[in-house]
LODRENVO-712340 format. One record per residue: residue number from 1; x, y, z of N, C-alpha, C in turn. Coordinates in Angstrom, 3 decimals, always signed. Layout:
i:npx:npy:npz:capx:capy:capz:cpx:cpy:cpz
NUM:X:Y:Z:X:Y:Z:X:Y:Z $
...
//
This chain:
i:npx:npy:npz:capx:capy:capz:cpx:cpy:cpz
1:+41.356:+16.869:-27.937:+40.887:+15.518:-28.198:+40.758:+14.693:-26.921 $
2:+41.712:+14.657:-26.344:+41.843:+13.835:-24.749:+40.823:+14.758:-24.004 $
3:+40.441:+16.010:-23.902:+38.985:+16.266:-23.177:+37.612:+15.622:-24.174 $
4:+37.412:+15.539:-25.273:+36.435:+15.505:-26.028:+36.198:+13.924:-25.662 $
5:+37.747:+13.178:-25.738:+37.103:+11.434:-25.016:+36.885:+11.289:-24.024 $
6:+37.166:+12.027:-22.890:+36.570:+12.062:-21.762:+35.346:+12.321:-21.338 $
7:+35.047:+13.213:-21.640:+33.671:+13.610:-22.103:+33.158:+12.804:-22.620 $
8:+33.318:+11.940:-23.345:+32.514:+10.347:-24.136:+32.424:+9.371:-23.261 $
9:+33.464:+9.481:-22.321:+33.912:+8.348:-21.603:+32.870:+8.282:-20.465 $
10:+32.579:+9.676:-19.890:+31.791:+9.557:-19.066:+30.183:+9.337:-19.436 $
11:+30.235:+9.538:-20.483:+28.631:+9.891:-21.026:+28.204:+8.559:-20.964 $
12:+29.322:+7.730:-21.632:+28.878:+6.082:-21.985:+29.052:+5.370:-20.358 $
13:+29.429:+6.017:-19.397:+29.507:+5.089:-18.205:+28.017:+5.949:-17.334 $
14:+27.873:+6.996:-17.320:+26.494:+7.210:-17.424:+25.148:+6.644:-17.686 $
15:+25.627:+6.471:-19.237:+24.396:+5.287:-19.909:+24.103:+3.829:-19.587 $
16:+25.493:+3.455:-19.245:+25.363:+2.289:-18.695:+24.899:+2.003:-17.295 $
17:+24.993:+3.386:-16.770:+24.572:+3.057:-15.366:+22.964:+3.510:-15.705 $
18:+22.918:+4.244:-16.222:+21.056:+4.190:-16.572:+20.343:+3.346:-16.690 $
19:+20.969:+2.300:-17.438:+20.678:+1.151:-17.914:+20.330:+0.310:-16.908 $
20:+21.591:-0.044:-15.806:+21.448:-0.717:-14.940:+20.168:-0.311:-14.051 $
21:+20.073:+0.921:-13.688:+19.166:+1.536:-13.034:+17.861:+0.940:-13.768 $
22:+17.652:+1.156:-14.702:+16.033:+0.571:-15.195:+15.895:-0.807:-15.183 $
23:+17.036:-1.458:-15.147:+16.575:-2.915:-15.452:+16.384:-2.925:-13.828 $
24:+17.429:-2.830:-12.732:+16.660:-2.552:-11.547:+15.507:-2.615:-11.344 $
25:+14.957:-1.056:-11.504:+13.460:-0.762:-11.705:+12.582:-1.536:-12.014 $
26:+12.874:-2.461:-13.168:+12.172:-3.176:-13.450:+11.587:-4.548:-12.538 $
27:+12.882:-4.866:-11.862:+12.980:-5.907:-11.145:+12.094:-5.911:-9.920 $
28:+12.125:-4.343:-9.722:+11.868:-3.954:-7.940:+9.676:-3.998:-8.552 $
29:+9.442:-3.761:-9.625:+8.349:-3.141:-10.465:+7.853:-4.989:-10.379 $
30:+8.988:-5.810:-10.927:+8.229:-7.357:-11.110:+7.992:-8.229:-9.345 $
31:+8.559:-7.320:-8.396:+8.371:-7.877:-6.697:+7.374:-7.519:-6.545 $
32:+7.468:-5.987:-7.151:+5.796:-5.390:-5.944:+4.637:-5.597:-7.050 $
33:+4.729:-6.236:-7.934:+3.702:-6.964:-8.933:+3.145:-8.291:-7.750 $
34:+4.132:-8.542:-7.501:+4.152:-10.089:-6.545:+3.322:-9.774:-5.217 $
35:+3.421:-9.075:-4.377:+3.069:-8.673:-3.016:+1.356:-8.151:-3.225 $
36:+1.120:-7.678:-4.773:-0.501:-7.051:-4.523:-1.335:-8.577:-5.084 $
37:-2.050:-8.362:-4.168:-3.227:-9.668:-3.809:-3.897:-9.548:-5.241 $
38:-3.932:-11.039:-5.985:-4.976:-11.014:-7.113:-6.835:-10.950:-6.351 $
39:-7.506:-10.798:-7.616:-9.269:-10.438:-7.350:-9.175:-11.919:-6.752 $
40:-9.780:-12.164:-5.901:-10.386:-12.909:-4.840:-12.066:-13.417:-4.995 $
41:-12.043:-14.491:-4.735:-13.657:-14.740:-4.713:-13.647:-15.785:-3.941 $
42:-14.546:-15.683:-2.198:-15.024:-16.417:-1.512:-16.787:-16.314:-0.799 $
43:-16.773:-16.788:-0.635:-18.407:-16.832:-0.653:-18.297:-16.125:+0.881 $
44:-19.554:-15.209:+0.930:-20.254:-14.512:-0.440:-19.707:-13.167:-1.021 $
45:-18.023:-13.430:-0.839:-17.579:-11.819:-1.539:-16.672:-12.199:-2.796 $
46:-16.651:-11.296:-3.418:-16.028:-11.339:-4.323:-15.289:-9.749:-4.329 $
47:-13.812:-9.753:-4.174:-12.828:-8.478:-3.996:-11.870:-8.346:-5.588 $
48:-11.862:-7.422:-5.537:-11.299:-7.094:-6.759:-10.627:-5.524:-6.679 $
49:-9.847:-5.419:-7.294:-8.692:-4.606:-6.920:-8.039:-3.919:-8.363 $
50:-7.894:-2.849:-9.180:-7.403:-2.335:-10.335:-6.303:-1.538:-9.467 $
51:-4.527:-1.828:-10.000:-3.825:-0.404:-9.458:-3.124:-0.352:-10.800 $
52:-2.625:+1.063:-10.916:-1.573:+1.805:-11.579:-0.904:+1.930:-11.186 $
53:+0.365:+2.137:-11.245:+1.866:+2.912:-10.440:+1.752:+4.338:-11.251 $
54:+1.922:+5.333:-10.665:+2.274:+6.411:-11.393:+3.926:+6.113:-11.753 $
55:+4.812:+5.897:-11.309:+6.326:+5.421:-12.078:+6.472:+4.338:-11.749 $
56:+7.558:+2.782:-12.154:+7.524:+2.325:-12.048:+7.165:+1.210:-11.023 $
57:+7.830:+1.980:-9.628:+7.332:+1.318:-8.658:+6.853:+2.765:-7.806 $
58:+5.811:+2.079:-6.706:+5.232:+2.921:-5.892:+5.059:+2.810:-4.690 $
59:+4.467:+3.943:-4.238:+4.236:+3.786:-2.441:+2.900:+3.218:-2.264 $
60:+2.075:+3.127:-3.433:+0.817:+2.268:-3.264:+0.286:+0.901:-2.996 $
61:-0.402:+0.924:-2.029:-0.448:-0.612:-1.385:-1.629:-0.915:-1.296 $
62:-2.451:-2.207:-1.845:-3.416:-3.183:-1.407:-3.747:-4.614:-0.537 $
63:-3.991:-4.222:+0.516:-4.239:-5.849:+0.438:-5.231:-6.552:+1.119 $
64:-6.057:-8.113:+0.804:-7.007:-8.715:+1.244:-6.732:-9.328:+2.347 $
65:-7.073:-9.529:+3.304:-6.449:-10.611:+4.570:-7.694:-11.549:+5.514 $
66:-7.500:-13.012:+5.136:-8.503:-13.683:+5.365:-8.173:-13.708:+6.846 $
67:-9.480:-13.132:+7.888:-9.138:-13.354:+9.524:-9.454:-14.539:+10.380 $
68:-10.104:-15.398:+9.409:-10.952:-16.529:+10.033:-12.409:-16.339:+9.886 $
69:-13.054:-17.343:+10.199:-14.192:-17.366:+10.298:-15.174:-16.829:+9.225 $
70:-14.912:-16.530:+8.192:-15.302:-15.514:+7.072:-15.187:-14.332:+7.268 $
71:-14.319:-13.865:+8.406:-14.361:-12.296:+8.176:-12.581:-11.921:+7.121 $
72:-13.068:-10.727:+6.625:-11.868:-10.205:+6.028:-11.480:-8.919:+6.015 $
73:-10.568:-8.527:+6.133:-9.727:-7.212:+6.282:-9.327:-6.672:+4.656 $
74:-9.584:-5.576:+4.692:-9.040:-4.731:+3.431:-8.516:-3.642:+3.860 $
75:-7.518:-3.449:+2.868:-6.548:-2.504:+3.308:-6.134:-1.660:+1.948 $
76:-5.978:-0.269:+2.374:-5.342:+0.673:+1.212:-4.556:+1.508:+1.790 $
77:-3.449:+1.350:+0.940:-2.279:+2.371:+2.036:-1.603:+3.424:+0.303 $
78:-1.220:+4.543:+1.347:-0.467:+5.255:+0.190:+0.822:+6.367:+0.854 $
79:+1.780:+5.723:+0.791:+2.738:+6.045:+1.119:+3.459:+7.461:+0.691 $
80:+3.822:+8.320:+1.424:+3.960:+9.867:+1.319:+5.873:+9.653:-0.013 $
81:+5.487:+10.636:-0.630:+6.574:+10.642:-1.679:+6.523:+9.518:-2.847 $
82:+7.497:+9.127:-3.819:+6.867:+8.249:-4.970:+8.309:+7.648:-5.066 $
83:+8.722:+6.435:-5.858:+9.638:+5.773:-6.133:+9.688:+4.722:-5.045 $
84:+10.962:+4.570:-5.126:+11.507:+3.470:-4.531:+11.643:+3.404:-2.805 $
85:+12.145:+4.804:-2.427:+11.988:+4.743:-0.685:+10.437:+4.246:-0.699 $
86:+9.229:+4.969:-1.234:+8.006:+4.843:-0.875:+7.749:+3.508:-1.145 $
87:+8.313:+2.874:-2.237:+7.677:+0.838:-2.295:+8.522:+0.195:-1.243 $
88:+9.631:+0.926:-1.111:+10.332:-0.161:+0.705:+9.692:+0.167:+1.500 $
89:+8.919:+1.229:+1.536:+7.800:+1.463:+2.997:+6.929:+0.083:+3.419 $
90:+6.285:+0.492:+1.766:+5.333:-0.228:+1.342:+5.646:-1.918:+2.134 $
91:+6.580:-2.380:+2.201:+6.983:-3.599:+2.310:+6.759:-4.098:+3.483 $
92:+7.458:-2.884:+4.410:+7.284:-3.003:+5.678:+5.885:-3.258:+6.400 $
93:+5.362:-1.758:+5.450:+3.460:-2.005:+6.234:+2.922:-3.460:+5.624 $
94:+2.960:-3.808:+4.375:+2.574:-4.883:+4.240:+2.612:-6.063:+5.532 $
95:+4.266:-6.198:+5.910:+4.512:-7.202:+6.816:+4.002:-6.929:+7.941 $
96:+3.757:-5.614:+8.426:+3.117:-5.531:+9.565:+1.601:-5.445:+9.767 $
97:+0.905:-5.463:+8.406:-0.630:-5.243:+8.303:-0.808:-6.924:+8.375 $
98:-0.003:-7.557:+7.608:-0.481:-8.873:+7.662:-0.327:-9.968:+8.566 $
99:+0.914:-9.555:+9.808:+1.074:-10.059:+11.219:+0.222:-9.723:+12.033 $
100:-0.524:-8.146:+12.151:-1.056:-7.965:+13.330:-2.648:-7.854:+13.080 $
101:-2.927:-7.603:+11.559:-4.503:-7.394:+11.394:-5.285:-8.896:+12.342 $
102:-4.655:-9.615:+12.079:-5.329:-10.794:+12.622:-5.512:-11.072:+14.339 $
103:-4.935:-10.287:+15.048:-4.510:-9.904:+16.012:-5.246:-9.166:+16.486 $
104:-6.079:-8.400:+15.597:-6.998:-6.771:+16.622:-8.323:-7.404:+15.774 $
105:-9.644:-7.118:+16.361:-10.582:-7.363:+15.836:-11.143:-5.835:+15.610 $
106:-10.542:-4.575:+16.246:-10.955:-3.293:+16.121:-10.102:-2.321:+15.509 $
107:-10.519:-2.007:+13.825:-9.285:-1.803:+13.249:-8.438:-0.010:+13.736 $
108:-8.946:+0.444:+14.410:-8.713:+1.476:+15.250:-7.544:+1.151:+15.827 $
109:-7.491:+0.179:+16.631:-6.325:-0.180:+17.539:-5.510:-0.728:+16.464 $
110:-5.979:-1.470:+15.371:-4.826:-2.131:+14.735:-3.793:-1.036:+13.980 $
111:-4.343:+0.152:+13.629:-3.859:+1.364:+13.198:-2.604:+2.109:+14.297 $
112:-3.219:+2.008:+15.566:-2.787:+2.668:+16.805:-1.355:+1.347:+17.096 $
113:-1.584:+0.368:+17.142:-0.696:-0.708:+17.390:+0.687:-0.756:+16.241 $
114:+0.156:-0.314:+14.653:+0.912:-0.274:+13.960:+1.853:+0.716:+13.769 $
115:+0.989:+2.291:+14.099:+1.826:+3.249:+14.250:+2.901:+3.285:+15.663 $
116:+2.602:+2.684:+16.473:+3.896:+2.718:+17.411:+4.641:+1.602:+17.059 $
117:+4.504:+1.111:+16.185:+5.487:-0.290:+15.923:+6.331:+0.708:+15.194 $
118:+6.290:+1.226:+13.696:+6.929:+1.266:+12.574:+6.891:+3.260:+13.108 $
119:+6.244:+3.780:+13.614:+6.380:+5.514:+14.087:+8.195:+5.668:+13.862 $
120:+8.748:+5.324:+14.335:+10.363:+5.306:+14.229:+10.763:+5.074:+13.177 $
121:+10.566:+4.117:+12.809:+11.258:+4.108:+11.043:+10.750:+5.266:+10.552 $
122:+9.881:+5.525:+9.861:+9.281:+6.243:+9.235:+9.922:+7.695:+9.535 $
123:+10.114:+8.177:+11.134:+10.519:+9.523:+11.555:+11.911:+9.752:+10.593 $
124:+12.707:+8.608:+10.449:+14.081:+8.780:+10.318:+13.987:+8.837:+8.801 $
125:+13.120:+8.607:+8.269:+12.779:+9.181:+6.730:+12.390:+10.000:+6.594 $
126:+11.661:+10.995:+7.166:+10.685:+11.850:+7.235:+9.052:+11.573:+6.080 $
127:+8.917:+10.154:+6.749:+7.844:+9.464:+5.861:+6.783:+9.133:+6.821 $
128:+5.679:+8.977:+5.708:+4.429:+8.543:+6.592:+3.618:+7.680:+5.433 $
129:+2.142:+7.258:+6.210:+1.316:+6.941:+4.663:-0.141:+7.284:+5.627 $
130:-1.218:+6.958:+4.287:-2.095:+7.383:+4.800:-2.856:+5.702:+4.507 $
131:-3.635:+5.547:+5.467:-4.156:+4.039:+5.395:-5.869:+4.168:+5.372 $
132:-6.999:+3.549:+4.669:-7.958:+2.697:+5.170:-8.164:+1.335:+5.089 $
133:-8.899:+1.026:+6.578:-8.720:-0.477:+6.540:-10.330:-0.848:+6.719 $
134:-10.879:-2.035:+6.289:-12.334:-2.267:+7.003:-11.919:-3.574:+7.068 $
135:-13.086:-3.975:+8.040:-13.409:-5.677:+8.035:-15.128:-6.069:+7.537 $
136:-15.047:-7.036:+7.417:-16.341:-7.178:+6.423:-16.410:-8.796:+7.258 $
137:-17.791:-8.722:+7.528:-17.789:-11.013:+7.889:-19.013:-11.064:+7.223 $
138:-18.898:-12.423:+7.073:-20.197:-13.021:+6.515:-21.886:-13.032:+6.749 $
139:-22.088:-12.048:+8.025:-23.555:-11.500:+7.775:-23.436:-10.078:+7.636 $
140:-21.987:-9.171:+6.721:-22.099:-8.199:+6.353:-21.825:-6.902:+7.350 $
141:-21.430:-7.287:+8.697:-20.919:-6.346:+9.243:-19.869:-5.690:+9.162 $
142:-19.864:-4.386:+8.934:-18.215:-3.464:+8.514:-18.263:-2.999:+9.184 $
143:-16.572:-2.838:+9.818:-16.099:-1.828:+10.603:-14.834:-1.364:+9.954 $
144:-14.354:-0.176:+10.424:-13.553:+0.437:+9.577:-12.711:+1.648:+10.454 $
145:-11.587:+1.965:+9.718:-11.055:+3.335:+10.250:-9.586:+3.659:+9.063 $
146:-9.769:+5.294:+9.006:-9.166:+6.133:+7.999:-7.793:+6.878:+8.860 $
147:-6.811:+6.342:+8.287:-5.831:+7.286:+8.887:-5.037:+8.303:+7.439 $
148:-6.086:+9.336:+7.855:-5.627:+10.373:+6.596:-5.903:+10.252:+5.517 $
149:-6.113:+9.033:+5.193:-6.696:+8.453:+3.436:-8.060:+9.394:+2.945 $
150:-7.486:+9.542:+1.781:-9.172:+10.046:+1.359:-10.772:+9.204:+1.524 $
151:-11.726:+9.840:+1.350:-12.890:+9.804:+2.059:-12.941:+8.020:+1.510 $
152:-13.603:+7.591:+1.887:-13.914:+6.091:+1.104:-16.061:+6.196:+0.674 $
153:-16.201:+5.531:-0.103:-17.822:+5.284:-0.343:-17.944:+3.980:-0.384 $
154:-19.043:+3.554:+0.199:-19.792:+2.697:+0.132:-20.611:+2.757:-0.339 $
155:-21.609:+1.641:-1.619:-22.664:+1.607:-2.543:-23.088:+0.396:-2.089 $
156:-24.159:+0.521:-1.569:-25.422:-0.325:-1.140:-26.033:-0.670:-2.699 $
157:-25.684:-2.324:-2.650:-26.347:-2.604:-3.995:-27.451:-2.814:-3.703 $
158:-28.398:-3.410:-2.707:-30.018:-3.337:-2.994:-30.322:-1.808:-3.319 $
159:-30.211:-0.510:-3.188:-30.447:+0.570:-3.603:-29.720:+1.121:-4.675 $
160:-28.241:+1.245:-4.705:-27.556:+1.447:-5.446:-26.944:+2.611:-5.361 $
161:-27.664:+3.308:-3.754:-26.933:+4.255:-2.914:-25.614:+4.341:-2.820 $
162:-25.291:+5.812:-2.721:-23.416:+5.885:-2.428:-23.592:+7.006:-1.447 $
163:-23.023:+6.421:-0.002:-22.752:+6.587:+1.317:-21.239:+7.065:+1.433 $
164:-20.986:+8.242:+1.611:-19.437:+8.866:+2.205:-19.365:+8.045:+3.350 $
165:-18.139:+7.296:+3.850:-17.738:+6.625:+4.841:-17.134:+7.743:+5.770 $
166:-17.938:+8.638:+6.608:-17.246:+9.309:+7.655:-16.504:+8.498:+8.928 $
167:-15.011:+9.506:+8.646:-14.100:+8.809:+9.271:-13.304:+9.578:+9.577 $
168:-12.464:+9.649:+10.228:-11.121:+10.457:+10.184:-9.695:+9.796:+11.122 $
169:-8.436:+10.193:+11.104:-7.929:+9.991:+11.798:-6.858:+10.904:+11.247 $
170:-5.207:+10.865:+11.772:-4.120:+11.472:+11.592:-3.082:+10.273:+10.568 $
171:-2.673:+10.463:+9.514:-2.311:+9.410:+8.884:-0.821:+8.536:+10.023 $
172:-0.108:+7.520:+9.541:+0.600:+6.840:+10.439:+1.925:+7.210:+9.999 $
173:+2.438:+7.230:+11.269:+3.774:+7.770:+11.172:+4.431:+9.161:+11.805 $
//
């Protein structure tokens, strides 16, 4: 009997810690709700953005960043592994995409600038992510660069063409 309540004893302090664990989850799930940029509309763009988490929280990252002048930065990051280490990544690149994008007008270097900032953290995780970023200004010039991210397309709405964005790089980290 005294093994059979023990055995109960632990099961129910188990559950309770499960418990705690999801409401957690939940919490960490209602921050990084907070950090992804709602659809945007400034003349003449209009950005818009759909994500999923595959589990509650993720290593997946969006974000819009106004640079001045009407130009804007977009960003997609996807952080290597899933859960919770991968959304604290997430946090970090955020803070550092949104200090320094404004800072590089060539998003090449802003990639190159970011990976020697955060290269160290990341080693000591054995983490990385894979990023694309473009800039877009108001007579429509894009520039862009892929670190490891899958291919990106561009659709030319006067045609309605879809253009593979050749790119490449080594993802960061």
């Amino acid at each position: 009997n005294s093994m059979a309540d023990s055995i109960h004893d632990k099961i129910n302090v188990l559950q309770t810690q499960d418990e705690i664990m999801k409401m957690e989850l939940e919490i960490a799930n209602e921050i990084q709700q907070v950090i992804y940029p709602k659809s945007k509309t400034t003349d003449p763009f209009e950005f818009s953005v759909y994500h999923q988490a595959l589990e509650r929280v993720s290593g997946d990252y969006h974000d819009i960043f106004s640079l001045g002048d009407e130009k804007y930065g977009t960003l997609i990051v996807d952080v290597s592994g899933h859960g919770v280490p991968a959304a604290l990544i997430t946090m970090i690149a955020k803070e550092k995409f949104k200090t320094l994008a404004p800072l590089h007008q060539d998003p090449a270097q802003l990639f190159q600038t970011i990976n020697e900032e955060i290269c160290q953290i990341l080693e000591e995780y054995n983490a990385y992510f894979t990023a694309f970023y473009f800039t877009l200004d108001k007579n429509y010039n894009l520039s862009f660069c892929n670190a490891g991210h899958p291919q990106a397309l561009l659709i030319r709405s006067a045609s309605q063409q879809i253009e593979a964005i050749e790119t490449d790089g080594p993802p960061i980290g």
